[in-house]
C-alpha distance (Angstrom), angle and dihedral (degrees) to the residues before:
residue distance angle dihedral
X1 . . .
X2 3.57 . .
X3 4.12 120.1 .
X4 3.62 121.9 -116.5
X5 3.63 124.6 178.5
X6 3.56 123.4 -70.1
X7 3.90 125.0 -84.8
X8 3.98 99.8 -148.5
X9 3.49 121.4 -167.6
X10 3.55 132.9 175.6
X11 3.90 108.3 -99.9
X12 3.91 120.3 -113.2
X13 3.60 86.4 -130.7
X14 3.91 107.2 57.3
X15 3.78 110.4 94.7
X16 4.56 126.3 -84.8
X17 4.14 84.5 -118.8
X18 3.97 94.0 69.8
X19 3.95 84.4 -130.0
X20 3.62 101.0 112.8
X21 3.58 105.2 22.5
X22 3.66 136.4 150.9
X23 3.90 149.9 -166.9
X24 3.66 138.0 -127.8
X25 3.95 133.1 -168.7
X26 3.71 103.6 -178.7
X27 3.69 94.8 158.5
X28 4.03 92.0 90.5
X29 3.70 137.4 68.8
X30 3.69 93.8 -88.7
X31 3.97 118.9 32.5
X32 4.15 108.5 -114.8
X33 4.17 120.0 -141.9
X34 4.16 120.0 -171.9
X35 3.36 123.6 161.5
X36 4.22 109.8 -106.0
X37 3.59 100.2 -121.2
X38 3.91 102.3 33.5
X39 3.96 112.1 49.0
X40 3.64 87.4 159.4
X41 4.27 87.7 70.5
X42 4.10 82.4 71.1
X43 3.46 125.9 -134.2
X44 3.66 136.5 -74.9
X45 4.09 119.7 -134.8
X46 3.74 130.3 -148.0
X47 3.60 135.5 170.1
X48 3.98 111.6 -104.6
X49 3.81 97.8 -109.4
X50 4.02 91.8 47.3
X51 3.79 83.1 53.0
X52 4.14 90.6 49.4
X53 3.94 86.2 46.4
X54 3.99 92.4 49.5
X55 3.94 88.1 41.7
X56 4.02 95.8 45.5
X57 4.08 87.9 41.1
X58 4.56 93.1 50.5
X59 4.22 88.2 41.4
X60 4.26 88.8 48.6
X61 4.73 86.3 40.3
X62 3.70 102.8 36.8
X63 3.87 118.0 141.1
């Protein structure tokens, strides 16, 4: 598979008042997470089913 740059989208699960908001590439490899407003914080890097497990696990615990 050969890496292309990363399609980020604002996740469905950061907040409506842009305060705690981040961003997903999931078309790569690994999945990418940075925080909206502070790219300079870096990213963080999962494999795509730890990033399903994570996802499935905060939709079955939210608040």
């Amino acid at each position: 598979m050969t890496e292309t740059s990363p399609n980020w989208h604002k996740s469905t699960y950061s907040g409506n008042d842009n305060d705690a908001c981040i961003e997903v590439a999931d078309n790569l490899p690994r999945v990418r997470v940075r925080d909206t407003k502070d790219h300079s914080r870096g990213e963080v890097t999962t494999t795509p089913a730890a990033w399903a497990a994570f996802t499935a696990f905060a939709r079955d615990h939210a608040l």
